[in-house]
Each structure stands twice: as C-alpha cells, then as structure tokens.
C-alpha positions as CSV (number, residue, x, y, z in Angstrom):
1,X,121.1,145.8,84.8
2,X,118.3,145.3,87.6
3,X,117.5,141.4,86.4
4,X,120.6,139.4,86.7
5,X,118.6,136.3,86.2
6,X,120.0,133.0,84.6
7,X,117.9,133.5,81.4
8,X,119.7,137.1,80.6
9,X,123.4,134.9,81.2
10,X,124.5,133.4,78.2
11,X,127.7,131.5,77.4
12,X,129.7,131.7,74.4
13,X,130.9,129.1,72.4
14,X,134.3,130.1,73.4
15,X,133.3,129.9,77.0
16,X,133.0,133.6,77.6
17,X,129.9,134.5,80.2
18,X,127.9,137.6,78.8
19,X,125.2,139.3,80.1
20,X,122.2,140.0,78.1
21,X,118.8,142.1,77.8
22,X,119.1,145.8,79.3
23,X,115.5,146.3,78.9
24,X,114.2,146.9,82.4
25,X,117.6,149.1,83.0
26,X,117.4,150.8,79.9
27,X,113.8,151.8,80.7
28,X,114.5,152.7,84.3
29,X,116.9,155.4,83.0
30,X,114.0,157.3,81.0
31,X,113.7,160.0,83.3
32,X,109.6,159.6,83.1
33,X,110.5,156.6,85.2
34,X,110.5,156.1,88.6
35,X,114.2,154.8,89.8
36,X,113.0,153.5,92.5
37,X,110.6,151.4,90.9
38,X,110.5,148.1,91.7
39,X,111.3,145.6,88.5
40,X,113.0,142.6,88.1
41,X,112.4,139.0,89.2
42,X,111.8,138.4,92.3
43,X,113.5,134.8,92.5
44,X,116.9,137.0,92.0
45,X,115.9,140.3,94.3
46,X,118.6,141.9,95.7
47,X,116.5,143.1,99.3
48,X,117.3,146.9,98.9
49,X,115.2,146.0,95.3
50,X,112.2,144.0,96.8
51,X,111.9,147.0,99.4
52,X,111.6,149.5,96.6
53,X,114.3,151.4,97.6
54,X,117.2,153.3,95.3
55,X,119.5,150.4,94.3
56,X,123.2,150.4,93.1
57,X,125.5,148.2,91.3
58,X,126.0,146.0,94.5
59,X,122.1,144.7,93.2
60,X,123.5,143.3,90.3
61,X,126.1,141.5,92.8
62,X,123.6,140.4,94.8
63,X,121.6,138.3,92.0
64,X,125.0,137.4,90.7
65,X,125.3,135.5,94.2
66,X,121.8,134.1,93.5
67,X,122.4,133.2,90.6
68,X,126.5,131.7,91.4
69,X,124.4,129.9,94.6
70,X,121.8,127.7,92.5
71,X,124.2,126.9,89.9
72,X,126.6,125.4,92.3
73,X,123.7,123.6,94.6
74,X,121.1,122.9,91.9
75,X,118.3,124.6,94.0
76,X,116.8,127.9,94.9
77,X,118.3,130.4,97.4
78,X,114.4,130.7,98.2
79,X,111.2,129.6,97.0
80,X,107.6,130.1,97.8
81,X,104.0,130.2,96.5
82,X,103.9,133.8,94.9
83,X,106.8,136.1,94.0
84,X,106.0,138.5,97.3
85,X,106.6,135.8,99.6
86,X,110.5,135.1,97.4
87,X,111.2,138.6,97.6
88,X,109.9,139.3,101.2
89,X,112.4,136.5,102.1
90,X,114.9,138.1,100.2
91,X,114.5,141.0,102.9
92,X,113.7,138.8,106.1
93,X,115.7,135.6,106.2
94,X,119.3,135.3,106.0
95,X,120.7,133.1,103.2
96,X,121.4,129.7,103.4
97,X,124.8,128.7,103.0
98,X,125.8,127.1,99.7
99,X,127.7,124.2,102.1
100,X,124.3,123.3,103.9
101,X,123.3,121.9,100.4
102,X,126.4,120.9,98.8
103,X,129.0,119.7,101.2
104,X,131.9,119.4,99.3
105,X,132.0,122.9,98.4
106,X,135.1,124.2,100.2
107,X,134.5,126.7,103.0
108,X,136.5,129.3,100.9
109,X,133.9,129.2,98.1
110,X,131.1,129.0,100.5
111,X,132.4,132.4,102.2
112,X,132.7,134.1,98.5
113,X,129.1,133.4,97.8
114,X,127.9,134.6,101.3
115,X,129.4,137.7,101.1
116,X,127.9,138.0,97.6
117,X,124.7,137.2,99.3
118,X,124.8,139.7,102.6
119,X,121.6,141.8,103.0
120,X,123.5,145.2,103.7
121,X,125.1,146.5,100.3
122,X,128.3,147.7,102.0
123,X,129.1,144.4,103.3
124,X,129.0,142.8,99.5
125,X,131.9,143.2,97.4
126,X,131.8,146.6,96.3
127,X,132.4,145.8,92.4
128,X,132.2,143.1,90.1
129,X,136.1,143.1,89.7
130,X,136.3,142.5,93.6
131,X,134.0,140.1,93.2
132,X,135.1,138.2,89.9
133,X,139.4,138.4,92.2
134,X,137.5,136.5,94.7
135,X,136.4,134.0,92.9
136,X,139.7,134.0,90.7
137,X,141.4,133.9,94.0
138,X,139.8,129.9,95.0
139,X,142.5,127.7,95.6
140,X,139.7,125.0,95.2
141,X,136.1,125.0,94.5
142,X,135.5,121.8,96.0
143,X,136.9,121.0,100.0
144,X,140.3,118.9,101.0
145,X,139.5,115.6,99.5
146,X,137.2,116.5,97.0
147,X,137.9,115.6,93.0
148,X,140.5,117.4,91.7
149,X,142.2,119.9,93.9
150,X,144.5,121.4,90.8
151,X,141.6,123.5,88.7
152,X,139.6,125.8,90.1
153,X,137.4,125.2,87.3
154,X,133.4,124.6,88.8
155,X,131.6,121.7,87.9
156,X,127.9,123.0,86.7
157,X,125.2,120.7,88.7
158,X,122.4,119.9,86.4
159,X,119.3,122.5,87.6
160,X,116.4,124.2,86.3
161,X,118.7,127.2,85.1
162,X,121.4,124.8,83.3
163,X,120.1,122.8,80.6
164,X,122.3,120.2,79.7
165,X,123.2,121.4,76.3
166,X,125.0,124.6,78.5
167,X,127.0,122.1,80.8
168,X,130.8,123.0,81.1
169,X,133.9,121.3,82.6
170,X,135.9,124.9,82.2
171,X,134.4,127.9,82.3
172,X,136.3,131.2,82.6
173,X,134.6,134.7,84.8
174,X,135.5,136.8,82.9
C-alpha cells in the first residue's frame, strides 16, 4: 500500500476495518516508476521507507503499528516541525512505548505494538495474519485491574485521527 495512514482506514458500519486509496502503490508499480521512490506520509514512515530504500510488506506493518500506537495513546509516535525531521526520527530514535503514555495498557499489548514498531523488518511480524493472531491473541487490552478484564475489545481514545462520530466500544481486526 505504501501510506497506511489513519485517513486511507475506514470503518464499516458493520464494524469491519478496510483499507482504502492504492494510489501511491498503484503508481509505484508502473514500471516508469522508481520502486524505491520515496512516497507516503512521513508521520506514518516505516524507516526502511524514509531511507529510500526497497520496501516490503513489513512497511505496511510498520505504519499499522503507527497507526495502532496513536489510536490507543491519543498522540503521535513522533512529531516535529517539518516532515524530514518525523521521518529522520523514524530512522534514528527508537519508539516510545505505548505504556509510557498510557499506563493501563497491559504489558502484553504494549509488547504487540513494539514489535509492530521495531526498526529492522525481520524483527516485525512477518505478515499481517501474524500480526492481526497477536493482537487476537490479548488476553486483555488494558493491565490487571484495569475496566473490564473479559473483552478484549479496545477502547478508541479521542485523537486527532478519531473523530468522534468513528468512536467504537467493539471493533473486530479483521
């Protein structure tokens, strides 16, 4: 896809999570196109794709992370003044954890989103599959002692990518 971004995820009325606009990865794959070119948005750069370099898949999982990371903590994995200094942090500094701004997450969930977010490819989950089982696999999204312990539903915080009228008690990965 190349721009896993909250504005190209869209949720159905039935609840269902789909991905939208294959522009940019429909017009890398004219061969009179560079594949290494370096498109996208740079708030959601995997580092392999803010260093201009051949990307994969694990990309897409990578801004999936970004993405699963400010939805659950209501902020930015990074900011800065210009869209260099984002992706040049995307390369350079090593994520925060989801926990160090939302401490009720449970360690579990907080380990699934790292791992989404590691700056080598191989050490990501190596498909979307492996990572949707992960997050299937959450006995709780929220630590011992935190609300309700029996779904493993995720509570959406209100952010700059979820506008109220988008806000879910259930939502399935599907």
């Amino acid at each position: 896809h190349r721009d896993i971004k909250p504005g190209n995820v869209m949720i159905s009325q039935s609840g269902v999570v789909k991905v939208c606009d294959f522009g940019i990865a429909q017009a890398i794959e004219d061969p009179t196109n560079d594949p290494s070119a370096i498109v996208g948005t740079a708030q959601y750069f995997s580092p392999e794709q803010a260093k201009g370099e051949i990307i994969d898949a694990r990309s897409d999982l990578y801004a999936t992370a970004v993405v699963l990371f400010e939805m659950v903590t209501g902020s930015p994995l990074f900011t800065g003044d210009t869209s260099v200094a984002i992706a040049f942090q995307h390369v350079t500094q090593t994520a925060p954890r989801a926990r160090s701004r939302r401490p009720e997450l449970s360690p579990e969930f907080d380990v699934v989103i790292a791992r989404g977010l590691e700056k080598d490819p191989q050490r990501r989950y190596a498909s979307a599959t492996e990572f949707a089982a992960a997050l299937r696999a959450l006995p709780a999204l929220l630590g011992p002692g935190r609300a309700d312990q029996a779904s493993p539903a995720p509570t959406v915080v209100e952010s700059p990518m979820t506008p109220p009228e988008r806000h879910t008690e259930n939502m399935d990965i599907k």
